[in-house]
MIDRENTI-760633 format. One record per residue (C-alpha): x, y, z. Coordinates in pm, whole numbers, padded with zeros to 5 digits, always signed. Example, Ala and Ser with C-alpha at 12.3 -4.5 7.8 and 13.67 -1.06 7.14 Angstrom:
2
+01230-00450+00780 +01367-00106+00714 
//
This chain:
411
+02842+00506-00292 +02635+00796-00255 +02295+00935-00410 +02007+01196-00490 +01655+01146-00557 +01519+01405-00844 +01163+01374-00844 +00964+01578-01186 +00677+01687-01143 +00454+02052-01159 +00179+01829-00876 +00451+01828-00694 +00540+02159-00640 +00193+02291-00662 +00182+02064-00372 -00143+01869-00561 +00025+01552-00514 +00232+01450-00173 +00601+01351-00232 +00638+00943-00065 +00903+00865-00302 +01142+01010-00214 +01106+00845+00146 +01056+00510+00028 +01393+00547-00208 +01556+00693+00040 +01470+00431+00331 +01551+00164+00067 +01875+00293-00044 +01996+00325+00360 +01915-00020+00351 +02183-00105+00093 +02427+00135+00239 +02413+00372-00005 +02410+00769+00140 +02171+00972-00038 +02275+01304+00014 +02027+01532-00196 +01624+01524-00261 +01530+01790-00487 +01186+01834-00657 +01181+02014-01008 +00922+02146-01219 +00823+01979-01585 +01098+02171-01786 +01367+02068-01985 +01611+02331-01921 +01576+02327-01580 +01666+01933-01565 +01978+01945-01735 +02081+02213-01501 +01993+01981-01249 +02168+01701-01443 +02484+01909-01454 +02505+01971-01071 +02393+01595-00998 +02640+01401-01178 +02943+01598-01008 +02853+01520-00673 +02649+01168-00694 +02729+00804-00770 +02401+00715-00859 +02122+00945-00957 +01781+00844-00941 +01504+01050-01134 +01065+00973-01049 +00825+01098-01257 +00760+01230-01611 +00724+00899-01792 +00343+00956-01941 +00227+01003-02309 +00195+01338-02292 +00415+01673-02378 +00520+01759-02049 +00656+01438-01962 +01014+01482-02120 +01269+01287-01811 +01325+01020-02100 +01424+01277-02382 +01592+01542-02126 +01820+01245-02006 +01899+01126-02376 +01982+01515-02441 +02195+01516-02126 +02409+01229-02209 +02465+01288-02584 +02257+00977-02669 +01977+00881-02910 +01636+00794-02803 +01573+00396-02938 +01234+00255-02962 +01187-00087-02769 +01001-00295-02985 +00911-00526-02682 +00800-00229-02477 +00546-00138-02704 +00363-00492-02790 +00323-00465-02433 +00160-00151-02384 -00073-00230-02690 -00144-00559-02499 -00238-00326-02203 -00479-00133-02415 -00622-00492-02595 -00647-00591-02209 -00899-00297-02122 -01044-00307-02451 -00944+00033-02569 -00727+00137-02879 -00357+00295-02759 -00349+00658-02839 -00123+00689-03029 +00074+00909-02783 +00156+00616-02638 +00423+00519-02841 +00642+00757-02690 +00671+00549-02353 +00823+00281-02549 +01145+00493-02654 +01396+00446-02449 +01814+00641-02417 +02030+00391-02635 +02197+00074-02387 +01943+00135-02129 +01849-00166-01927 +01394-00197-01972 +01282-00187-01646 +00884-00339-01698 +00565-00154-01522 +00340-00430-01403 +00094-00163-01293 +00067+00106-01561 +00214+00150-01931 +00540+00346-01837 +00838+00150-01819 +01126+00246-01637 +01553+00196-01737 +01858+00235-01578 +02194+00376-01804 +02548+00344-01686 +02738+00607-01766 +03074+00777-01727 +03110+00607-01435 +02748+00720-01246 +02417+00518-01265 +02102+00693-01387 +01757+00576-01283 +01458+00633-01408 +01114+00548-01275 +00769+00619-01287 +00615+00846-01107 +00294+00712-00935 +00421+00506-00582 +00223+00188-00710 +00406+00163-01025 +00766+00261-00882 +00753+00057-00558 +00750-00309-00756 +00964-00158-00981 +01244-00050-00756 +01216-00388-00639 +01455-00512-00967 +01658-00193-00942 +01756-00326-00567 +01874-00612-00747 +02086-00411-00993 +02216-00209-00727 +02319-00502-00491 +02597-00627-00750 +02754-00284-00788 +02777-00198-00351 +03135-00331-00270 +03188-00343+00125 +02902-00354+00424 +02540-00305+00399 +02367-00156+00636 +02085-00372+00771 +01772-00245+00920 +01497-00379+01201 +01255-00159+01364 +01020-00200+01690 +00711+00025+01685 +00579+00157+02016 +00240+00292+02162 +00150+00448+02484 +00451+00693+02524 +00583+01013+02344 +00921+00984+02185 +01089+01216+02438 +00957+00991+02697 +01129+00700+02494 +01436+00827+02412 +01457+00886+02786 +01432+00523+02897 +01665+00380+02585 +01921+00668+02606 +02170+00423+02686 +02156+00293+02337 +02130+00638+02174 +02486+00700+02172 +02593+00396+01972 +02775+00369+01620 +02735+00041+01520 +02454-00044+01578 +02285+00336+01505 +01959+00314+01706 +01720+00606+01691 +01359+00706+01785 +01147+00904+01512 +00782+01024+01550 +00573+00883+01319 +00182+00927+01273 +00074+00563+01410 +00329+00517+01648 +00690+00610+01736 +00938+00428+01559 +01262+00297+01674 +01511+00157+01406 +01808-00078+01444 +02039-00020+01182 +02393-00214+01239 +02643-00235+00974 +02818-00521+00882 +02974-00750+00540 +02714-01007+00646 +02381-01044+00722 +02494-01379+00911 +02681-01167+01132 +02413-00833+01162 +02098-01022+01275 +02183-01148+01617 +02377-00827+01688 +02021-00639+01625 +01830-00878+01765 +02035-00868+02089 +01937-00491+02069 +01587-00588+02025 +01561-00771+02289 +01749-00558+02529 +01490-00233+02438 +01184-00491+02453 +01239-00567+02783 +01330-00216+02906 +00987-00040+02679 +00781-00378+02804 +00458-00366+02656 +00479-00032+02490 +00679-00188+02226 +00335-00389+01996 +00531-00490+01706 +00882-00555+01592 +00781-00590+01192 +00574-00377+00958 +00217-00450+01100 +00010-00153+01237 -00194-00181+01543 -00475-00252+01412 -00322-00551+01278 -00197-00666+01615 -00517-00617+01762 -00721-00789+01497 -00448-01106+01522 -00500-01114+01894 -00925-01108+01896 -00860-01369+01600 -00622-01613+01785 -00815-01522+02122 -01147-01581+01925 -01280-01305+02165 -01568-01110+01936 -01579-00728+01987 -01824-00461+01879 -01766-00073+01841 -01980+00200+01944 -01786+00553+01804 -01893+00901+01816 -01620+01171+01767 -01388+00910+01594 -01699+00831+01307 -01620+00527+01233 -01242+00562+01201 -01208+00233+01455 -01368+00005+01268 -01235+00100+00925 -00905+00013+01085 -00984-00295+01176 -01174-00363+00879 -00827-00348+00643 -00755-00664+00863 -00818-00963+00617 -00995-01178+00816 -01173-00931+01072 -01512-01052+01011 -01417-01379+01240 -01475-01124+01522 -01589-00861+01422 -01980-00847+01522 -02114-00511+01464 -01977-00143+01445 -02241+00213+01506 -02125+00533+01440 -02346+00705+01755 -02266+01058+01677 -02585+01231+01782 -02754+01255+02207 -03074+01044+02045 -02832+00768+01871 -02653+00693+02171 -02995+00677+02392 -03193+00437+02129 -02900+00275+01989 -02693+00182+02275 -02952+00239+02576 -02753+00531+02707 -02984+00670+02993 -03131+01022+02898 -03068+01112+03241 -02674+01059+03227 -02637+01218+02907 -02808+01565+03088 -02603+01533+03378 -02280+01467+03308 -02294+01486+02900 -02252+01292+02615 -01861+01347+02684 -01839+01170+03019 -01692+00886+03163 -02071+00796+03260 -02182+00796+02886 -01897+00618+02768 -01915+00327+03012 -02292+00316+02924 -02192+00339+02525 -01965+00033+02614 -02147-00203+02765 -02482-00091+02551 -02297-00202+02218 -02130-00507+02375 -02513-00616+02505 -02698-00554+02225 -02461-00708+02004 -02378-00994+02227 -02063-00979+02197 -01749-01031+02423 -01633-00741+02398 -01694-00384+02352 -01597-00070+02309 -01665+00345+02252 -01545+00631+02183 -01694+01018+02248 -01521+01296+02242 -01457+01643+02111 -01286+01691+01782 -01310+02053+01756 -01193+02308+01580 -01546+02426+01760 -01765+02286+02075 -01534+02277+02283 -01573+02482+02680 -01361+02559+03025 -01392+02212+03151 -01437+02026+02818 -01177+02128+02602 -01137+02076+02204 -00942+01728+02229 -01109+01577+02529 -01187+01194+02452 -01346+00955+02648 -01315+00562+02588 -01500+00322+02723 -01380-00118+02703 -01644-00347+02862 -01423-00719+02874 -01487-00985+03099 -01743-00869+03286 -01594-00553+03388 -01617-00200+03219 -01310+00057+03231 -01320+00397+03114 -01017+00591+03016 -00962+01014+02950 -00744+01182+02751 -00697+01517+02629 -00537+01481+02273 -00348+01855+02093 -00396+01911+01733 -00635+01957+01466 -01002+01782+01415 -00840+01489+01208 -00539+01432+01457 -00750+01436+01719 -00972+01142+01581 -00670+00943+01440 -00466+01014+01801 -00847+00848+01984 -00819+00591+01699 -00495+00414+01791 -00523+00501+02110 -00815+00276+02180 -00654+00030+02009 -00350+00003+02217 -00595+00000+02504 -00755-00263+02386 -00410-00481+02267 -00298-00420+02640 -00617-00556+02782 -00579-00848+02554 -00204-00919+02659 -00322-00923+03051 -00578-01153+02951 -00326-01467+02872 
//
């Protein structure tokens, strides 16, 4: 089976909202096997949808439409679908008890506007919004499924969730299942390099994609059973785990930050954070970690010479000589934030984040990190390309990983 993703919307094109559905539908549907062979975006307008409609349903199994649900007059994916397929629009008694429930739930009366989300193309299967007041449906017809969702990610995603479900009883033949290791501490190229072996393969398909946290590599081995597709992948796994060592930090969905937090956690090791050029971006990391304030002792944002002198007891002295972007200054930033906040650990950050300040011998990018951990204090350079908020999420993870690998050598 193959499909396309039509996603409605004028945000979208204006490019006031950013497009993730389309990548989570399309990752999703991989996952099941099915090849989507088409995004396309198109603005709020009727005629240009059934245009749209006309091309998809000649060249797509299943056709799967986001956005334009709401109460209001541009939202017409319902009514331009019903046109479409020569149906009549049916209102879903059920559908809207439960959006005047929503409105009794906040305590406000339902526009009447409403009402509209509650009609629905005639023998569509309801597909309930847990998170907003516009359901979804999928229609089967003339031998193509149509799906409809919400717009808004945290409406669609739980929703799509039921569609999978739908979907799974109509896929005849092998799915294509799906594991992923995430990697720090290496560029893809660099990556690709060492696994190239494995690069070449059909079944399993194993490629290396640059993401903004971390290069990805995915595992994706087809097969009738999932009895039969795990050990082949995790063979794979293992065989890239212990080629990559520790680059590879995870072979799930957690971030680094969440390794990191699980390791101070299980380690019970306490760590404080001193950050200038990154502001702060460390600790709010961390800080999505339920559970982080087991170790978690204290976090400073340092970001001016006199903060980093009566703050952290950097010495005015190093500061003049060498600056506050220095090896010197962060090992003093360091071991000033893990003293004064007693804690086992600690670490900073300075750095230059541009677009401005930056000179011959201290470029825009340069970064300094400082970890003071069992009695011992390492500093660490790096020069990091991009723009001001690269740069600080680039410093961000990549103290992390410094810290993780500090962690691991510490068992």
């Amino acid at each position: 089976m193959n499909a396309e993703i039509i996603n409605i919307g004028n945000e979208l094109l204006l490019g006031d909202t950013l497009n993730t559905n389309a990548q989570y539908l399309s990752q999703k549907l991989t996952e099941l096997a099915i090849q989507v062979n088409y995004h396309t975006t198109v603005s709020d307008d009727e005629e240009k949808l059934l245009q749209l409609l006309n091309i998809s349903q000649q060249r797509s199994d299943i056709i799967i439409l986001t956005g334009g649900l709401g109460p209001t007059p541009d939202d017409l994916t319902k009514e331009t679908l019903t046109k479409f397929l020569n149906k009549k629009l049916i209102l879903h008694h059920p559908t809207l008890n439960k959006i005047k429930k929503y409105f009794q739930k906040i305590k406000f009366q339902m526009p009447s506007v409403n009402k509209k989300q509650a009609y629905f193309p005639e023998n569509s299967i309801i597909l309930e919004n847990q998170n907003g007041t516009a359901p979804g449906c999928i229609i089967e017809e003339q031998n193509r499924i149509f799906v409809v969702l919400p717009g808004p990610p945290r409406e669609l995603i739980p929703m799509f969730e039921n569609v999978i479900n739908f979907l799974k009883k109509k896929i005849k033949g092998p799915r294509l299942y799906v594991r992923q290791l995430k990697c720090l501490g290496l560029g893809e190229s660099a990556i690709a390099e060492k696994i190239k072996k494995f690069l070449n393969l059909t079944n399993p398909y194993i490629a290396t994609y640059a993401k903004q946290d971390c290069i990805l590599i995915k595992i994706m081995y087809r097969s009738e059973s999932e009895k039969k597709a795990l050990p082949a992948i995790n063979s794979f796994k293992k065989k890239i785990k212990k080629i990559l060592g520790n680059i590879v930090f995870t072979d799930d969905d957690k971030n680094i930050e969440d390794v990191v937090a699980e390791l101070l956690i299980s380690k019970n090791e306490t760590i404080a954070i001193a950050e200038s050029c990154t502001g702060g971006l460390v600790t709010s990391k961390l800080v999505n970690y339920p559970g982080i304030s087991k170790v978690l002792v204290e976090a400073v944002v340092v970001y001016s010479n006199i903060s980093k002198i009566r703050r952290l007891g950097v010495k005015e002295k190093t500061i003049i000589k060498h600056g506050a972007v220095s090896k010197q200054t962060a090992k003093e930033m360091a071991l000033g934030i893990k003293n004064t906040a007693s804690a086992d650990i600690g670490i900073s950050i300075t750095g230059i984040a541009g677009p401005a300040g930056g000179s011959k011998t201290k470029p825009v990018g340069l970064v300094y990190f400082g970890l003071a951990i069992q009695n011992k204090v390492f500093t660490y350079k790096y020069i990091f390309n991009g723009n001001r908020q690269t740069i600080r999420q680039r410093a961000a993870l990549t103290i992390l990983n410094i810290l993780r690998l500090h962690l691991l050598e510490a068992n």
